[in-house]
C-alpha positions as CSV (number, residue, x, y, z in Angstrom):
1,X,9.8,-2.1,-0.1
2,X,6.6,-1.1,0.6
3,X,3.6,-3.6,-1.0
4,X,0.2,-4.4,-0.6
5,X,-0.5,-7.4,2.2
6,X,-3.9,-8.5,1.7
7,X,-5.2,-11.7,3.0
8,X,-6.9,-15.0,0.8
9,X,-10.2,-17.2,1.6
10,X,-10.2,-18.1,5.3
11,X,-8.3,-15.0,6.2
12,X,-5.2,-16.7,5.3
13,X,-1.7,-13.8,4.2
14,X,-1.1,-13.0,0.7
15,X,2.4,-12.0,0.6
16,X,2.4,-12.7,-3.3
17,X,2.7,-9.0,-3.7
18,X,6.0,-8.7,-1.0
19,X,7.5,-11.9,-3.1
20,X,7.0,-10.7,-6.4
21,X,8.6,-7.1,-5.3
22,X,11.8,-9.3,-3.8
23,X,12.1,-11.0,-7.0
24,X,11.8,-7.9,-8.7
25,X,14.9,-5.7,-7.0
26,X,16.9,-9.4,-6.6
27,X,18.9,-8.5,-10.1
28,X,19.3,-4.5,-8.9
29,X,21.1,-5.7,-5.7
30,X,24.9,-4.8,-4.9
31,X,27.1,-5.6,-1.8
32,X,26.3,-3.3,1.0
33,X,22.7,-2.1,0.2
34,X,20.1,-2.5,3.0
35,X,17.1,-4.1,2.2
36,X,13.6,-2.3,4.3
37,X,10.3,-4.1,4.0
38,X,7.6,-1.3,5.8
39,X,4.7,-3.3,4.6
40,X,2.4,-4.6,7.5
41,X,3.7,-8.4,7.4
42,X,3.4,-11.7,9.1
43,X,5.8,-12.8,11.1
44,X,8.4,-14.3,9.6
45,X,7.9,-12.6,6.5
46,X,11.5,-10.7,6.0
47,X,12.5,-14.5,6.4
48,X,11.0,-15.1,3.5
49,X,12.4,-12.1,1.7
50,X,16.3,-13.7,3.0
51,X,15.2,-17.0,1.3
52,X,13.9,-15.7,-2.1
53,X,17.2,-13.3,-2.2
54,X,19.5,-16.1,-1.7
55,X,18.2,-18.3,-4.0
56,X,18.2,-15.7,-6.6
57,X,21.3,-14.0,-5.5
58,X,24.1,-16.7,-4.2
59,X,26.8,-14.5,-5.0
60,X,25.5,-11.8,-2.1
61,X,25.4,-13.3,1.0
62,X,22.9,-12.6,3.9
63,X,21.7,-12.8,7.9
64,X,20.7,-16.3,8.7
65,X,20.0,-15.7,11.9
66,X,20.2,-13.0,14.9
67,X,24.2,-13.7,15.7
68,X,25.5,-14.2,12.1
69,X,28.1,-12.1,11.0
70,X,30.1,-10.9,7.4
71,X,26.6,-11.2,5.1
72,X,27.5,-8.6,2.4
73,X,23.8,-7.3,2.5
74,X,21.5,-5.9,5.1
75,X,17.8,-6.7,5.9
76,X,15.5,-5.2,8.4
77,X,11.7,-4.6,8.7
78,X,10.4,-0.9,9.6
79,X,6.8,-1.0,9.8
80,X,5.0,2.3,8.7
81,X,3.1,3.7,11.1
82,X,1.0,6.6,8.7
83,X,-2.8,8.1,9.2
84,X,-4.4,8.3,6.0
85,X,-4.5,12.6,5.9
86,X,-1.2,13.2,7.4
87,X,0.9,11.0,5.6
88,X,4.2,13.5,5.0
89,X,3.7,14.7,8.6
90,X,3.9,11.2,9.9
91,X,6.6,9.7,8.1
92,X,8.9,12.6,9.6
93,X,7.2,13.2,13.0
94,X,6.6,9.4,13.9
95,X,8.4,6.9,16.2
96,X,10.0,3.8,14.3
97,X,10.4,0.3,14.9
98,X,13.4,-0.6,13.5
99,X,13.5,-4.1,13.5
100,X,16.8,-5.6,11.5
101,X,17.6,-9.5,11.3
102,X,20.7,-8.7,13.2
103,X,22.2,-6.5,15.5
104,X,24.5,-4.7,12.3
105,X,21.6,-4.8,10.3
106,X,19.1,-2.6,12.7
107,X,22.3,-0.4,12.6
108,X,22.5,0.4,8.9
109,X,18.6,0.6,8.7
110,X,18.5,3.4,11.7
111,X,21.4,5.1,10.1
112,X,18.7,5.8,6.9
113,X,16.1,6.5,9.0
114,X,18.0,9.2,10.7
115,X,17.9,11.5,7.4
116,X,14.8,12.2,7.6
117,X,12.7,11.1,10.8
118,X,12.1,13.2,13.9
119,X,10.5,10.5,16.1
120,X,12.8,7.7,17.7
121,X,14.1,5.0,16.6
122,X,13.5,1.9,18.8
123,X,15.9,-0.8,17.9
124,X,14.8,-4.2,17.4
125,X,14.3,-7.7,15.8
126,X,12.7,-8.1,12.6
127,X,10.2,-10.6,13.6
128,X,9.7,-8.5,16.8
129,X,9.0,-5.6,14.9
130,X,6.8,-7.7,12.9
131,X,4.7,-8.8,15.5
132,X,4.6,-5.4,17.0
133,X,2.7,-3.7,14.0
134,X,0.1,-6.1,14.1
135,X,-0.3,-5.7,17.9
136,X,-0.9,-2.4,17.6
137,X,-3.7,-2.8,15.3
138,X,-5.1,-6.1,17.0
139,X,-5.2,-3.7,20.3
140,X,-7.1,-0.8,18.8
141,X,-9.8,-3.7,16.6
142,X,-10.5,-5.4,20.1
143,X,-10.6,-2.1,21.7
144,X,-13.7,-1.0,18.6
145,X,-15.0,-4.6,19.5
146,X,-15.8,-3.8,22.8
147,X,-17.3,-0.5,21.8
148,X,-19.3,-2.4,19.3
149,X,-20.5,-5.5,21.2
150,X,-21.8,-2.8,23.9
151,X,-23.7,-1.1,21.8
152,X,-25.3,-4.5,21.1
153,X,-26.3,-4.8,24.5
154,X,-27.1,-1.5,24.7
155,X,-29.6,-2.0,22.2
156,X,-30.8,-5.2,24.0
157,X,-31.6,-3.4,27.0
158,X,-33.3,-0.2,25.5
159,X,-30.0,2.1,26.4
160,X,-28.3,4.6,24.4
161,X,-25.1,3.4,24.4
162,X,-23.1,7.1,23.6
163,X,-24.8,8.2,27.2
164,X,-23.2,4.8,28.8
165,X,-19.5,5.0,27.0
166,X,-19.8,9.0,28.3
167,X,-20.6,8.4,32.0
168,X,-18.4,5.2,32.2
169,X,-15.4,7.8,30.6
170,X,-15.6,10.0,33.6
171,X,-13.6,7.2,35.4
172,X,-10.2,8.3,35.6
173,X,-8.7,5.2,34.2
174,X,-11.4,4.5,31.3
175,X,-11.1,6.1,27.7
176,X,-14.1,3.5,26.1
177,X,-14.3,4.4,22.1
178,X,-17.6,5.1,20.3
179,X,-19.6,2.5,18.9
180,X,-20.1,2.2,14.8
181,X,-21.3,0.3,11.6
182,X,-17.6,-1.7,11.5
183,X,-14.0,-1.4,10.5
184,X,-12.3,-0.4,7.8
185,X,-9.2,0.8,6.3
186,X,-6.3,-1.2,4.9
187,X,-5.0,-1.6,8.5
188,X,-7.6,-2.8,11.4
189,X,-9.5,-4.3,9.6
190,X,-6.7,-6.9,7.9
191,X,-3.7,-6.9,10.1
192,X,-5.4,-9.2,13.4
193,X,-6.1,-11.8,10.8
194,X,-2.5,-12.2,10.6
195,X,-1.8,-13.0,14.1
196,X,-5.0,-15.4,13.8
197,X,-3.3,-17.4,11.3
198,X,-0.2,-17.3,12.6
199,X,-1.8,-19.0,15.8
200,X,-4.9,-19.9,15.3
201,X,-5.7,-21.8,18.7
202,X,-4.5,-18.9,21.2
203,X,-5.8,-15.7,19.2
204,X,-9.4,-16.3,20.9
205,X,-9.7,-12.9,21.7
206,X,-8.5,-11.4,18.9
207,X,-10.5,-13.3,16.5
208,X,-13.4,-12.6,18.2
209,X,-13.3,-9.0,18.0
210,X,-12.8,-9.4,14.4
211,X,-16.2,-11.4,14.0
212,X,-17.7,-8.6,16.1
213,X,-16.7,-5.9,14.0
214,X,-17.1,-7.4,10.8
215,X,-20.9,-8.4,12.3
216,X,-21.5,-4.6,12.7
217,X,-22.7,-3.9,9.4
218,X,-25.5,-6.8,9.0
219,X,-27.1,-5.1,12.0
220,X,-27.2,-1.7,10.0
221,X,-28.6,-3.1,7.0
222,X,-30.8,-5.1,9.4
223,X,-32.2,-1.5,11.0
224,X,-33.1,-0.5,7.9
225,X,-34.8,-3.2,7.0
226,X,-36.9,-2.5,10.0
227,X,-37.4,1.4,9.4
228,X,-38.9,0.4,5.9
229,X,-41.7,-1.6,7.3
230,X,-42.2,-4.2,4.9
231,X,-42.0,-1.5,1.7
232,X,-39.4,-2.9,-0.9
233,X,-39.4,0.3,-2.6
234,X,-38.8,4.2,-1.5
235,X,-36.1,6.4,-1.3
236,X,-32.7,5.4,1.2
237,X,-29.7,8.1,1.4
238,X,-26.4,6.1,2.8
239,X,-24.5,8.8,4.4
240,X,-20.4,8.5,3.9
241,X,-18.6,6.0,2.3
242,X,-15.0,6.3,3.5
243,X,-13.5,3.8,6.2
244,X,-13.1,6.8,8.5
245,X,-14.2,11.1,8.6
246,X,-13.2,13.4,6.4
247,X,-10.9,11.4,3.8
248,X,-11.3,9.8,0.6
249,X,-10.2,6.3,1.6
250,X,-12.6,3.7,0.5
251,X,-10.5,0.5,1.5
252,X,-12.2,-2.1,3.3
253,X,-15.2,0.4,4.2
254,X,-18.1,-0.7,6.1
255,X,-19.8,2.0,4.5
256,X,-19.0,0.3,1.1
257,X,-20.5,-2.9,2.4
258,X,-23.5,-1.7,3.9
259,X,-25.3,0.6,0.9
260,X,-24.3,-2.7,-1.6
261,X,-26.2,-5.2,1.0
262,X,-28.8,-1.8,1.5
263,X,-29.1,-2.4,-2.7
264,X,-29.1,-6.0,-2.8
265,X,-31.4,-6.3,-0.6
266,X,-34.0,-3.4,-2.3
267,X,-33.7,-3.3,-5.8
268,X,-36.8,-1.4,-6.2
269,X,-35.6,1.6,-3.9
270,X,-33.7,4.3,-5.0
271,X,-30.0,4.4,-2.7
272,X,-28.4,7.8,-2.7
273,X,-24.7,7.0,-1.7
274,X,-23.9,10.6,-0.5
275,X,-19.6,11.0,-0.1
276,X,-18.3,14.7,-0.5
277,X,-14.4,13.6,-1.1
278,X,-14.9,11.3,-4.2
279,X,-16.3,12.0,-7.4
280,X,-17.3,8.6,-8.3
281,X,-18.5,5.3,-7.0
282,X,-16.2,2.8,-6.2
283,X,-16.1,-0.2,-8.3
284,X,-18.0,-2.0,-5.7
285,X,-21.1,0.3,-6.4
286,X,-20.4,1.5,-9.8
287,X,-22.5,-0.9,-11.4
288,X,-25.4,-1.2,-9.3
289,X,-28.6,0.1,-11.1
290,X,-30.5,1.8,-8.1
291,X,-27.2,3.2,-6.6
292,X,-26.9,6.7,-7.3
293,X,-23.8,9.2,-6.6
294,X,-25.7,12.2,-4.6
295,X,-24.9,15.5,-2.7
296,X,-26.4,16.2,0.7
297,X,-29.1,18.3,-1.2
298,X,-30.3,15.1,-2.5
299,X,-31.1,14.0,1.0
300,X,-34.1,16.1,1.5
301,X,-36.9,13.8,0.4
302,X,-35.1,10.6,1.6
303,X,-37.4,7.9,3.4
304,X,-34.6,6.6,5.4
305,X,-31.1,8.3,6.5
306,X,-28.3,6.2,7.2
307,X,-25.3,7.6,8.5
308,X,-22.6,5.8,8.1
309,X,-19.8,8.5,8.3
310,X,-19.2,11.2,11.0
311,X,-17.8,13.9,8.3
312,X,-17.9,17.5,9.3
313,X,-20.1,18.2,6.7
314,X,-22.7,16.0,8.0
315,X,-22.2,16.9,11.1
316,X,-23.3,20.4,10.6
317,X,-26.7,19.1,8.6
318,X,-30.1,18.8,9.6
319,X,-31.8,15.3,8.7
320,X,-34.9,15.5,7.5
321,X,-37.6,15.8,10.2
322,X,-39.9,13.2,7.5
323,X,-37.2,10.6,7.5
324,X,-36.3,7.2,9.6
325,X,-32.5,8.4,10.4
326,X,-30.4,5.4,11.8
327,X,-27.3,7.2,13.3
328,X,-24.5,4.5,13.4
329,X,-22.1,7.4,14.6
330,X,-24.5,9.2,17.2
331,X,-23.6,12.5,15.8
332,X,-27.4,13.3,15.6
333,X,-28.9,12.6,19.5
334,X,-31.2,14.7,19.1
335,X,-33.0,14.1,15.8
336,X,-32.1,10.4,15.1
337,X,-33.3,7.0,15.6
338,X,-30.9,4.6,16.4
339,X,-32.5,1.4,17.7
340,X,-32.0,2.1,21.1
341,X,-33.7,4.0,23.8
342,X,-32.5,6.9,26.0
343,X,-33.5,5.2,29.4
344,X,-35.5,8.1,30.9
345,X,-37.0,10.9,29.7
346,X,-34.5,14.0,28.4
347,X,-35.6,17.2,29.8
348,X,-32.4,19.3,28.6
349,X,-28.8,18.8,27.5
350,X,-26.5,21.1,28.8
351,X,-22.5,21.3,29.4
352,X,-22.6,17.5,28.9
353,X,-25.0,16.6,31.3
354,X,-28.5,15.4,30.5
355,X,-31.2,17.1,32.9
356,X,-33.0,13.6,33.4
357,X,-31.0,10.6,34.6
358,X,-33.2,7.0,35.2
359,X,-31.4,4.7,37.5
360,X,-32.0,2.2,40.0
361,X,-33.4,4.9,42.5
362,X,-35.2,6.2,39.8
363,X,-35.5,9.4,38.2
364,X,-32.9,12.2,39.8
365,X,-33.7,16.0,38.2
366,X,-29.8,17.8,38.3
367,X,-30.7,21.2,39.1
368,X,-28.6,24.5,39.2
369,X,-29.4,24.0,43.0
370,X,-27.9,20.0,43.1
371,X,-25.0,21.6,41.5
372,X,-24.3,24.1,43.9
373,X,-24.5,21.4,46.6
374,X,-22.1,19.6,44.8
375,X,-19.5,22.8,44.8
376,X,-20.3,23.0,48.1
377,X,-19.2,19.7,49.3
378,X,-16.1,19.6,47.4
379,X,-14.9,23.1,48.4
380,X,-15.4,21.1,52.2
381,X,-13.6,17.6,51.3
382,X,-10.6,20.0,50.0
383,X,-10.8,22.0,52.7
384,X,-10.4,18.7,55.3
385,X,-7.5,17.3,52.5
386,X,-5.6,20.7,53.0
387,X,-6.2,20.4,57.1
388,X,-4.6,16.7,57.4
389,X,-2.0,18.1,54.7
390,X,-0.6,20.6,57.6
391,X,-1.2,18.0,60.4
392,X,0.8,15.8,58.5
393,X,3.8,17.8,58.1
């Protein structure tokens, strides 16, 4: 079974949709069939599923608990693990929780998940496997977090916060993501809420980072709030719609968010949602009177660029030179304004270093000449590394 998972007011699960698809196969059932839920769950959810079958079902009997033996069908939880784009790839090539409600039932699930997947199969319990799915998402939303709430600071401080995340990245054991307007998808942006629910007083951190992200886009509509100046009117060109680059997904998009609040907020301006991979708005925007459907052609005369969404395509265009361009994406470094300042001045970017570097010794010019010191002292540490190598042996 595979079902939408949405959650209510207060962040609270729906699993109406998982319920009503139990109910649904309950009559279909025979002795012997395994039962899979893949739908991102809370834990205890294929519980639920056991319960609704044997009310509807007592003539089938099933797992009550880890050790129980002789139930005449099978449940297990296998959590789909797809990226929007490589869907078909992923459901062969992928790793897979398989996560039954007892040891034989983890059996008969692997044994269908061996027809057709590549990746392993890592045996477990359902409410393990459970939890597991929505740790893997919590993980990667507190790891955006981070990302995001730095860029805040970033911004506090008058520091571009893509030239910060790149030099702390040249630590061997730091991989910091890129900052952006938020998080989206039907994934990141839902499944920690789950674990926040579940237990409400311990998931500090993790509720946190969902208030961060989901604070992201205020701040976007809040920049171009600023870049307008006071006017209530003009022309603003929303860049990207989709959760993520270069797909059609719309679900739980910041982007979505931000050019509706962008339009609430100035009903007099003209918005120019600009998405390449759908041909029509989404039923958030669609009925919006000064929200427009536009190509990138339309972006020309725009009084305000906000891009929302690193696509290819935009990243091979040239904002207008007469235009306030908020970069939430920093695809642009070298044409944008994004709320923040460089910290020094910029003589040159080359080979990923920038020629001027402000620090707390002030302002250091890297010359072809520094760098050839540099060479030079390394060729001599490995030199000394290779002499105490022989002493040693």
């Amino acid at each position: 079974m595979w079902t939408s998972t949405p959650f209510k007011d207060e962040h609270q699960p729906d699993i109406s949709y998982v319920e009503s698809a139990t109910r649904a196969i309950a009559p279909r059932l025979r002795e012997g069939n395994v039962v899979v839920l893949e739908s991102t769950s809370p834990p205890g959810t294929t519980r639920v599923i056991r319960d609704i079958l044997s009310a509807e079902r007592p003539d089938l009997s099933f797992p009550q608990g880890a050790n129980s033996t002789g139930h005449s069908v099978f449940l297990a939880h296998c959590p789909e693990r797809v990226l929007p784009g490589r869907v078909m790839i992923e459901l062969v090539e992928n790793d897979r929780i398989i996560g039954g409600m007892t040891p034989t039932c983890a059996e008969k699930a692997a044994n269908i998940y061996k027809v057709f997947c590549k990746g392993k199969l890592v045996v477990t319990g359902a409410a393990e496997a459970e939890m597991a799915k929505l740790t893997e998402n919590s993980f990667r939303d507190v790891n955006i977090a981070f990302a995001n709430e730095l860029a805040n600071i970033c911004e506090r401080l008058g520091l571009d916060p893509w030239e910060v995340i790149r030099l702390a990245n040249y630590h061997p054991r730091v991989k910091i993501l890129n900052p952006g307007p938020g998080v989206g998808g039907h994934c990141i942006a839902v499944d920690p809420w789950f674990i926040v629910a579940a237990a409400p007083e311990e998931a500090v951190l993790i509720r946190t980072a969902r208030e961060t992200n989901d604070g992201r886009p205020d701040r976007v509509v809040g920049k171009v709030r600023e870049a307008l100046g006071g006017k209530t009117d003009g022309t603003i060109a929303c860049l990207g719609l989709a959760f993520k680059a270069n797909i059609d997904d719309l679900r739980e998009s910041p982007a979505v968010e931000i050019t509706s609040k962008i339009a609430a907020m100035f009903p007099d301006a003209k918005v120019r949602a600009v998405e390449p991979h759908v041909d029509a708005l989404p039923r958030q925007l669609a009925n919006i009177p000064n929200v427009t459907l536009s190509g990138t052609g339309d972006v020309a005369d725009a009084d305000v660029v906000v891009l929302l969404v690193d696509h290819d395509v935009f990243k091979r265009m040239t904002p207008p030179s007469s235009a306030t361009v908020i970069d939430t994406r920093g695809i642009w470094p070298d044409s944008c304004h994004r709320g923040t300042s460089m910290g020094g001045e910029v003589e040159s970017v080359e080979d990923g270093y920038r020629g001027w570097s402000e620090g707390i010794f002030g302002e250091v010019l890297v010359t072809d000449d520094t760098n050839a010191d540099i060479q030079q002292q390394s060729e001599s540490v490995h030199a000394l590394l290779d002499a105490y190598h022989d002493l040693v042996l």
